[in-house]
N, C-alpha and C positions, 0 to 999 in steps of 0.2 A: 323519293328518297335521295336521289342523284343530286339535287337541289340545296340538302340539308348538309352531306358530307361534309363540303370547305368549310359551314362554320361548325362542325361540329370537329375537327380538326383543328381549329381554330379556336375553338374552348378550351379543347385539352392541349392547346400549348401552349397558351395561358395559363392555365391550373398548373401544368408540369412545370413554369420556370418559376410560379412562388415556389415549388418546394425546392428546385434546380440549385435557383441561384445561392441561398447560401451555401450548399455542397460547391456549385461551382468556385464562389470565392475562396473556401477554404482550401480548392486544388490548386486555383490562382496564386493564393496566398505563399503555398508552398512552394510551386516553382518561382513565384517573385522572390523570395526570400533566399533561395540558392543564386541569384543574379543582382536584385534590385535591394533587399530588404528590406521589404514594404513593412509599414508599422500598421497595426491592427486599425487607425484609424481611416486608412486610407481605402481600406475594404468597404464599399458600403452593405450597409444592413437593412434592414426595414425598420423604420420607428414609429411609423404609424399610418392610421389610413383612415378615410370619408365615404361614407358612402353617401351620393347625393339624389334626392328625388325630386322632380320637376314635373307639376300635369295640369291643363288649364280647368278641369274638371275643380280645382280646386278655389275657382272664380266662377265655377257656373257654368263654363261653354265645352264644347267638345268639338275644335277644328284647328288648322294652319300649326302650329309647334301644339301639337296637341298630347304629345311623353318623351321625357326625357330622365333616361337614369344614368348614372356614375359609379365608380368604382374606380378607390385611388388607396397606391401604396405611395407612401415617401420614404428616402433612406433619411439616416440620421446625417447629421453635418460633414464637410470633409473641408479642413480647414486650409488657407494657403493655399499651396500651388498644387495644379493638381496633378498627380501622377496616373497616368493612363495605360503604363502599365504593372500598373499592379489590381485595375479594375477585374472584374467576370468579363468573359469574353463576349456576352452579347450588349452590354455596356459599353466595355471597351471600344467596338465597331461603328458605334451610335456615337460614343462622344468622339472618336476618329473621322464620321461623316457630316457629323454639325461643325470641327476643324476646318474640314473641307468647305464646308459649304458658307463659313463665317470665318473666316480664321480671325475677327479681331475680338470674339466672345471670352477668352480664358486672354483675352492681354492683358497686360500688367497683372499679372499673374503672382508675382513676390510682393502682392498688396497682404500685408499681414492681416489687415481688415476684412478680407471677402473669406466669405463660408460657400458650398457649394451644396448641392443635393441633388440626388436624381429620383424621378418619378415614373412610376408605373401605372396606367390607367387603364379602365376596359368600359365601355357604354355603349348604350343606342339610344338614338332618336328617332321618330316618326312623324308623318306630319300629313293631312287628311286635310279634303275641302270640307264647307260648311255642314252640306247636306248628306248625312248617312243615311237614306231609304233609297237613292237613286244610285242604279246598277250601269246606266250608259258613263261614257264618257266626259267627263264635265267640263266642256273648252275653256269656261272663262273662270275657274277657282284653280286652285292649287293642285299641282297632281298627289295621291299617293304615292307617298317616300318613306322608306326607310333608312340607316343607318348601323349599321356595327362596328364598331374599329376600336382599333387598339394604338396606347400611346406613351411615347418614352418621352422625358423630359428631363433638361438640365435646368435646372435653378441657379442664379448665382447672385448672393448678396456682397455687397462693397459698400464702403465708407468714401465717400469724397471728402476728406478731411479738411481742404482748403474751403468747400463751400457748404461743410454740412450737412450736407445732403446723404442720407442711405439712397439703394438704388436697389431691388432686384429685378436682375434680367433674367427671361427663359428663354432657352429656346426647346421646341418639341416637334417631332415629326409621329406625323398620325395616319395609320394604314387602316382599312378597312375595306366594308363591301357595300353598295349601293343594290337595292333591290329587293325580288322576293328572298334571296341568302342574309339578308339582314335578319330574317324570323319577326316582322313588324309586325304581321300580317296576325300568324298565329298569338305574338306575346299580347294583342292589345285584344283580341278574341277572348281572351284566356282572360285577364283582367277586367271585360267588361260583362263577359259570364258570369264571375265571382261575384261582380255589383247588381246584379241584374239591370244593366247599363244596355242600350241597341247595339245589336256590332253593325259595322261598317259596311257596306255590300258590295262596294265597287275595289275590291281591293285585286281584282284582276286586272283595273288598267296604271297598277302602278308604275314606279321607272322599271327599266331592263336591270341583269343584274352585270354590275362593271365595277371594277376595282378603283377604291377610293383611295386618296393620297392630298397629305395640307403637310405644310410647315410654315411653321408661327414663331415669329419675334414678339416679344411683349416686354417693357420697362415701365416699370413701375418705381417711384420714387414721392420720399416724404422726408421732412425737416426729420435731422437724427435728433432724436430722447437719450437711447442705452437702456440697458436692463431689460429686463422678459416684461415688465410694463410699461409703458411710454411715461407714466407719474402714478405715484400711489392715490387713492383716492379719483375724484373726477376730475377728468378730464378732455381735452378734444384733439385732432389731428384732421389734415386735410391729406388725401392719397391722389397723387394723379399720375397716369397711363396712357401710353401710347403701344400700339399694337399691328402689327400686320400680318395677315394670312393668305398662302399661297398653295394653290391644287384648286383640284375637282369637285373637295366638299365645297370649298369655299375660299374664294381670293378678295380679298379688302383689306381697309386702313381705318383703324379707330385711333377715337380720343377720347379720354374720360376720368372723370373727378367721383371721389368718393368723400363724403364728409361723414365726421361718426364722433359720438359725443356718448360720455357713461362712465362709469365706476372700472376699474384697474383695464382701464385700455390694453389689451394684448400689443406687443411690438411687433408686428407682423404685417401685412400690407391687405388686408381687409378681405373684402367677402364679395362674391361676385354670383352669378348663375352658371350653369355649365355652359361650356361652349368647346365641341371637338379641336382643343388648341392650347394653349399653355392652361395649366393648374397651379393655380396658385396653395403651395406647399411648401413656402420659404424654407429655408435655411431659419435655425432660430435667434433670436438674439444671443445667447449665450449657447453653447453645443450642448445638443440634448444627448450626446454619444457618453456614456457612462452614467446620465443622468434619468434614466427613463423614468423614475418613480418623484420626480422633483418638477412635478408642473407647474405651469403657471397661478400666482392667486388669483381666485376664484373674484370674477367680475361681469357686469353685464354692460352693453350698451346698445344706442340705436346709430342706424347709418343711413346712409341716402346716395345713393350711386345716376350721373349721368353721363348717356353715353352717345357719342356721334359716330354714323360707321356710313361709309361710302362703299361701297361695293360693287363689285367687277361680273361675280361668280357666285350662285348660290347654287346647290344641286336639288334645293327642293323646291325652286321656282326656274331656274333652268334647265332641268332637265338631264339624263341624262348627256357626257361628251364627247363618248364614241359611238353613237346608235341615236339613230333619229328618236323623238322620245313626246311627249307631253310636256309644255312647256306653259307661262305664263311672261306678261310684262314687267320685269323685276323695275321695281323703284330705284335709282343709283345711289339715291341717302335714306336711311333710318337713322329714327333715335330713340333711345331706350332709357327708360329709367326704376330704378328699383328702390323700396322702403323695406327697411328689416331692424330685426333683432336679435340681437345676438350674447346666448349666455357661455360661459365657459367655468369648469369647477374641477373637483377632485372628489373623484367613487374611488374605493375599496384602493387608494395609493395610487390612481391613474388620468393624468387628465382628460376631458372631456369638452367638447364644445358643441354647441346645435345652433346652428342660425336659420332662422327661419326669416324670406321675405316675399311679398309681391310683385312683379314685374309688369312695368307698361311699354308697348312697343309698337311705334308708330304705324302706317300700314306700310307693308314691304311690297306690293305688288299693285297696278292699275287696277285690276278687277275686285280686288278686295274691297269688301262690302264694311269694316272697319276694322278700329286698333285695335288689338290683341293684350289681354293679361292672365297673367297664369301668377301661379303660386309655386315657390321652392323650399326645401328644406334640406339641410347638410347636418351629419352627425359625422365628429370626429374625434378620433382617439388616440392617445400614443399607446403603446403598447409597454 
């Protein structure tokens, strides 16, 4: 029971600031208003949110990134400069320490062009060797690992007017727990019961449980179009990304191209897999703040994502990094690539999107026995 408490305190404080924060704002609001008089758009709100599933069960295997789920809010836009205080105050403290920790992410700030957003996430991932009948310690596969955390993010989109170029940058910092506190152990018990799937047997020599921590830069940029479609009708875009992640989950540097081609292209910077570090939940082309029932037209396309990542730090091939731990020979490059699809429309006045795609992924470690693909799916909504 002693085990469960942090995240089960850790739920509920979760749970408590979706309901929190708009009550918060609207206390914000009011002392900003006696001082700063903050305009209703500078408040964020929530305008929607994804929930994403990830499991290789869905290619036929059951090891290595063997589930991963999601859970994301986005506010609506915040256009211009940003005013920080008149944010909710555990906002406010986040984008006060991303300042700190970047102070050149809000420059050029009287760019009439950038919109901004902030993101709230919740997920876990786990990740299991090949073999689920064997109870001993399995030196040369993957150790059991879990994942829980929770993650704030800034979005920010701009026009480079001179070169045409859209851009959005995020930055996010992502707390969580490494270990049996993750609940990996029990949630994929629970899931593989339901299927009448084998559970796992060796999940007492997974990591120790130790506080996790990443912060991620991520820019993303594509020739500017305009409008909530890149062209009526079909059309194509190319999206490229560069990214880096810093902590215990995970410290690396990627590079990656996304091509996508289809009917009423969404303006937005495409569609990825989960990964504990930026969420991509742009800002939108036009502000969806007043707008919440005027989605985008209904359109479908396909895309193709690849991606190069060097890496430093992985926590589920190195191990715990305070406490000696179960470890493997992490690979220094992977590369990844994904095929999907992706439809977006309008139910009962509300937009809607689901992408669904395949992922390949090189092998990440000496003793792995080969590459890795799983299956993803995202559903999202504005509210």
């Amino acid at each position: 029971m002693k085990t469960r408490m942090p995240i089960i305190w850790l739920l509920v404080t979760l749970t408590c600031l979706g309901y929190l924060l708009p009550a918060v704002a609207e206390t914000d609001l009011a002392e900003s208003n006696r001082t700063g008089n903050c305009a209703t758009e500078d408040i964020p709100s929530f305008r929607g949110g994804t929930v994403r599933l990830e499991n290789d069960l869905f290619t036929g295997t059951d090891q290595n990134y063997t589930s991963g789920i999601g859970f994301t809010l986005a506010s609506h836009d915040i256009p211009g400069e940003l005013r920080i205080e008149c944010l909710p105050t555990p906002i406010r403290l986040h984008a006060q320490l991303i300042r700190l920790l970047n102070p050149d992410f809000w420059s050029n700030s009287d760019n009439a062009a950038a919109n901004q957003n902030v993101v709230l996430k919740f997920g876990q991932s786990m990740y299991t060797p090949e073999d689920y009948s064997r109870t001993d310690l399995i030196t040369d596969d993957r150790p059991y690992a879990g994942l829980l955390y929770v993650g704030l993010a800034w979005n920010r989109r701009r026009l480079d007017a001179q070169s045409v170029v859209e851009m959005l940058d995020t930055r996010e910092i992502t707390l969580g727990v490494i270990g049996p506190w993750s609940l990996a152990e029990p949630a994929q018990n629970l899931v593989h019961d339901a299927i009448g799937s084998n559970r796992f047997l060796g999940w007492e020599h997974q990591l120790e449980n130790e506080p996790a921590f990443q912060m991620a830069l991520d820019r993303k940029y594509k020739v500017y179009r305009g409008g909530d479609v890149i062209l009526p009708g079909f059309s194509n875009d190319i999206i490229r990304s560069i990214g880096l992640r810093v902590g215990n989950i995970e410290t690396s540097a990627t590079l990656g191209i996304e091509g996508r081609f289809g009917w009423n292209l969404p303006n937005d910077f495409g569609s990825y897999p989960i990964r504990p570090g930026a969420e991509n939940r742009p800002p939108s082309a036009a502000s969806f703040h007043g707008r919440a029932n005027d989605a985008i037209p209904s359109g479908v396309h396909f895309f193709g994502i690849l991606e190069a990542k060097a890496v430093a730090w992985d926590f589920s091939l190195d191990g715990n990094l305070f406490s000696s731990s179960h470890s493997v020979t992490r690979k220094p490059w992977v590369a990844q690539a994904a095929v999907g699809l992706s439809l977006q429309g309008v139910v009962a006045g509300r937009g809607y999107k689901l992408a669904v795609m395949q992922v390949y992924r090189t092998k990440e470690f000496e003793e792995q026995s080969a590459d890795q693909n799983y299956g993803s799916i995202a559903l999202s909504a504005e509210f």
